[in-house]
LUMSEKOL-853987 format. One record per residue (C-alpha): residue number from 1; residue in one letter; chain; z, y negated, x. Coordinates in nm, 2 decimals, always signed. Layout:
  resi  resn  chain       Z       Y       X
   NUM     A      A       Z       Y       X
...
# end
This chain:
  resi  resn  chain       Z       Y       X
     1     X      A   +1.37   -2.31   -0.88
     2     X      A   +1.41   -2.15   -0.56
     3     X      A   +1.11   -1.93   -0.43
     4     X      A   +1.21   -1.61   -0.29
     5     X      A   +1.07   -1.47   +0.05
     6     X      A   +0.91   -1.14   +0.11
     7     X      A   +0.67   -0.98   +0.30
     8     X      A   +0.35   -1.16   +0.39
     9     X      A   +0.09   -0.91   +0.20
    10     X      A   -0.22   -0.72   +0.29
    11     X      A   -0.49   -0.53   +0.11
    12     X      A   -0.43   -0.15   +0.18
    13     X      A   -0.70   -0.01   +0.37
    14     X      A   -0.75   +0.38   +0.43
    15     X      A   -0.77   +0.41   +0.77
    16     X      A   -0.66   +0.19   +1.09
    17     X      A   -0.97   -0.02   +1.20
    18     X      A   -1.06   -0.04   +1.54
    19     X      A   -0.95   -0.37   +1.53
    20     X      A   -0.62   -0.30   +1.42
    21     X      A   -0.60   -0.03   +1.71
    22     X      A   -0.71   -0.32   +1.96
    23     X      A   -0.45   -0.52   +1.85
    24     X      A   -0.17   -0.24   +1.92
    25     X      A   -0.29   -0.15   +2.24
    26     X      A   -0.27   -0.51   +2.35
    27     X      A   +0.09   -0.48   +2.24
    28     X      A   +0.17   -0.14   +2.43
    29     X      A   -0.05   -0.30   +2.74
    30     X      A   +0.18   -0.60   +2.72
    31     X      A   +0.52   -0.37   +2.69
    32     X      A   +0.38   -0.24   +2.96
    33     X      A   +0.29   -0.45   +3.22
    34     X      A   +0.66   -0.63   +3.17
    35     X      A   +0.83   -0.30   +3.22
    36     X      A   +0.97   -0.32   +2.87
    37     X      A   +1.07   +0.04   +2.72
    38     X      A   +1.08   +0.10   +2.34
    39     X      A   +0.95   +0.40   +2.13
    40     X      A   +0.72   +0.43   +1.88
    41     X      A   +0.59   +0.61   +1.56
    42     X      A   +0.28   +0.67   +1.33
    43     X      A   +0.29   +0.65   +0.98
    44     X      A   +0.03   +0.56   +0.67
    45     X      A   -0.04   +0.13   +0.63
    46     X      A   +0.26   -0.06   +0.60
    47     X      A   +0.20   -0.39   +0.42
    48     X      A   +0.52   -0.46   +0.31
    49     X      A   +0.92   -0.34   +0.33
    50     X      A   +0.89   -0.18   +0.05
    51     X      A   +0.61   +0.05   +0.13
    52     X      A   +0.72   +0.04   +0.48
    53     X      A   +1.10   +0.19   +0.44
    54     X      A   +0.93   +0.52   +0.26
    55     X      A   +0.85   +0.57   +0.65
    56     X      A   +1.09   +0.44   +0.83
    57     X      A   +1.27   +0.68   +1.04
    58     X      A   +1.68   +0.70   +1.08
    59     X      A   +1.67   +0.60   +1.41
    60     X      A   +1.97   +0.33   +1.40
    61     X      A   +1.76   +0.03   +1.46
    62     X      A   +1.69   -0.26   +1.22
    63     X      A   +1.42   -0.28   +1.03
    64     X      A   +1.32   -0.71   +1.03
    65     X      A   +1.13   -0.91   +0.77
    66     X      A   +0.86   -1.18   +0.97
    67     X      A   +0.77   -1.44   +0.78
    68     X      A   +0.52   -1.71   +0.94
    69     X      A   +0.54   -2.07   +0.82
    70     X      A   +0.43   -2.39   +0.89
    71     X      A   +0.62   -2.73   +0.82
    72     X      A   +0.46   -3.01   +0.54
    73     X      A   +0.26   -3.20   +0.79
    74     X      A   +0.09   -2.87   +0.97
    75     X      A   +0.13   -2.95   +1.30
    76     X      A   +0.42   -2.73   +1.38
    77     X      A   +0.48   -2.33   +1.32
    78     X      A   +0.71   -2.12   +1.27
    79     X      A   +0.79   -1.74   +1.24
    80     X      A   +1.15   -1.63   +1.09
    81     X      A   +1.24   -1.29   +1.13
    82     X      A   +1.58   -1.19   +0.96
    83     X      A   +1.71   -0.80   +0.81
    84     X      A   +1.45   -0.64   +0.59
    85     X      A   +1.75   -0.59   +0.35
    86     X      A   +1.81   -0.92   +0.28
    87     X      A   +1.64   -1.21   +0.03
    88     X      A   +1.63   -1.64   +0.11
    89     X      A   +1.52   -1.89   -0.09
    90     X      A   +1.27   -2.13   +0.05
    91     X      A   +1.50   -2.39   +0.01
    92     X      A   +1.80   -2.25   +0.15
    93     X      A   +1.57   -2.14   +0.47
    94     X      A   +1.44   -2.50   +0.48
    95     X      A   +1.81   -2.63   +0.49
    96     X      A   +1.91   -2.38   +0.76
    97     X      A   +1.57   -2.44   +1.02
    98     X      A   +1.60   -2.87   +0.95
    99     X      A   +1.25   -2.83   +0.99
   100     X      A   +1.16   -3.04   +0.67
   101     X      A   +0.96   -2.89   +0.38
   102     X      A   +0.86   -2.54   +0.52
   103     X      A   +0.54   -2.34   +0.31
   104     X      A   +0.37   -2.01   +0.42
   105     X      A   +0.13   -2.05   +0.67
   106     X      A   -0.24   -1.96   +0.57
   107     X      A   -0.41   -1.65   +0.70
   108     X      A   -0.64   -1.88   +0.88
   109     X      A   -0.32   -2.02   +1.04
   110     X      A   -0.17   -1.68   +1.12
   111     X      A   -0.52   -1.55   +1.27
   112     X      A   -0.55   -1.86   +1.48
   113     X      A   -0.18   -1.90   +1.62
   114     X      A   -0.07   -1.50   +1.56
   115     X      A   -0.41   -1.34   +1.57
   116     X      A   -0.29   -1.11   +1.29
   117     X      A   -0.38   -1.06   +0.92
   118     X      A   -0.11   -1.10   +0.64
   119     X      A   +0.08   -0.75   +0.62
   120     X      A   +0.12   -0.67   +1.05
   121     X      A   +0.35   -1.02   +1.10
   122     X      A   +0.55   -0.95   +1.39
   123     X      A   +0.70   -1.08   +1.69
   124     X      A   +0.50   -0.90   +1.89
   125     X      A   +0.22   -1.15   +1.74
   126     X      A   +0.33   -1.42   +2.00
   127     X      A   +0.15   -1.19   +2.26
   128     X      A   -0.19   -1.39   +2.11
   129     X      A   -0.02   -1.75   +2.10
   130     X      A   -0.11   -1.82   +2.47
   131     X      A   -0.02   -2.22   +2.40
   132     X      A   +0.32   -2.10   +2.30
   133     X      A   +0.29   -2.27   +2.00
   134     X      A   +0.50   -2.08   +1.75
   135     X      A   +0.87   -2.09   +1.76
   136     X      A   +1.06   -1.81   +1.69
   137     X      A   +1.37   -1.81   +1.42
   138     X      A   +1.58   -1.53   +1.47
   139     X      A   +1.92   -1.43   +1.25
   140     X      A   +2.17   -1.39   +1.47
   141     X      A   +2.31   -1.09   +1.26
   142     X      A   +2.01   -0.89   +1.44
   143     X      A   +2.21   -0.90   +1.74
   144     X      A   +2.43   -0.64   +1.59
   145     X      A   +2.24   -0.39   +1.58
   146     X      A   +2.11   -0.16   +1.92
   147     X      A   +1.78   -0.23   +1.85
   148     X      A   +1.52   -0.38   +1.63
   149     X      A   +1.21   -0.24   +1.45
   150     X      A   +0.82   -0.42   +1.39
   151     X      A   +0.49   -0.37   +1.34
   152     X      A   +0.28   -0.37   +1.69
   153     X      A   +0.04   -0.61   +1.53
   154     X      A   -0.07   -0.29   +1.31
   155     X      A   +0.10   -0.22   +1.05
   156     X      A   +0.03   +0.19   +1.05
   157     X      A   +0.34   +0.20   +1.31
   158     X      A   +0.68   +0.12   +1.40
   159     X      A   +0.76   +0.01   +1.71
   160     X      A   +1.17   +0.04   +1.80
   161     X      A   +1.31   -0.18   +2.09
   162     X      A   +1.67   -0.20   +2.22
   163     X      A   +1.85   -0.55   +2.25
   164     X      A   +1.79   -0.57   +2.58
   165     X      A   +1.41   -0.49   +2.60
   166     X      A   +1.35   -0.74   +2.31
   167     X      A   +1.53   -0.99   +2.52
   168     X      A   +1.30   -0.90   +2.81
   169     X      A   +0.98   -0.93   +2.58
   170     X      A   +1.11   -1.24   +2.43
   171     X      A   +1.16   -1.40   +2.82
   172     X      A   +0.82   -1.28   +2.87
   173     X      A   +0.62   -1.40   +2.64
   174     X      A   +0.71   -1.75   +2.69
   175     X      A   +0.76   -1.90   +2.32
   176     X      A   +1.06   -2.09   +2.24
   177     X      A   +1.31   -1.95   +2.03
   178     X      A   +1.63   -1.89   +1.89
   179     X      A   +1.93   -1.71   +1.69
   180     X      A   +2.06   -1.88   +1.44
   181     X      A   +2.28   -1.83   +1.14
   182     X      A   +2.02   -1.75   +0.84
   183     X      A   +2.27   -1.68   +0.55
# end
């Protein structure tokens, strides 16, 4: 039976933590300091798409699923990021990646590589892998859309990049990656 993929979940809390405000600054600091332009919006926690898309705004971008993962022997990591509107099976993700068997990476896993909590998975999360540990799956569907939409580590906002800038941030943030074809 194939397992299907969603969001990485959280506990709702009430109010953003300081914490979770640390970690979007860091974000905006990084944008920042690479010159990399992209707007941005508030809105209530986030956890997953379907509580998310209740906020999102019609802005034209693509809203992405992250999903972090780690292969059977758990030395190597992954995060997959492919359209919010779509489902995958494990199975059919394991044959696309050739990565082996592929299961979902423990919090402890995402705190230590990511430095996020389950719920705030994001690109942006590669910002804390200073090792460059991680590499980054993307669909190469998201290349049709003018820009792309994630959590900035917090998932109480949106951040919306163009194609461009995300190519920027990708260049500087060092991780391998690439666009492949997900389903």
């Amino acid at each position: 039976m194939n397992q299907i993929l969603d969001n990485q979940m959280a506990t709702p809390a009430q109010n953003p933590s300081e914490e979770l405000m640390e970690r979007r600054a860091k974000v905006f600091d990084f944008l920042a300091s690479h010159q990399i332009e992209y707007s941005t919006y508030d809105h209530p926690e986030a956890p997953t798409i379907e509580i998310a898309r209740q906020y999102w705004h019609a802005d034209g971008s693509k809203h992405c699923k992250n999903l972090f993962f780690r292969n059977h022997k758990g030395n190597r990591h992954y995060l997959v990021v492919f359209d919010s509107e779509r489902e995958m099976a494990i199975h059919d993700l394991e044959q696309r990646l050739h990565q082996g068997k592929l299961s979902f990476a423990s919090e402890q896993r995402m705190e230590r590589y990511l430095g996020l909590k389950p719920g705030s998975v994001s690109p942006f999360g590669l910002i804390n892998d200073e090792q460059n540990h991680v590499h980054l799956f993307l669909d190469a569907n998201l290349r049709n859309y003018p820009s792309l939409s994630f959590h900035p580590n917090d998932n109480t906002a949106t951040v919306v990049i163009s194609q461009s800038m995300f190519a920027r941030y990708l260049e500087a943030v060092g991780n391998s990656y690439e666009y492949i074809d997900l389903y």
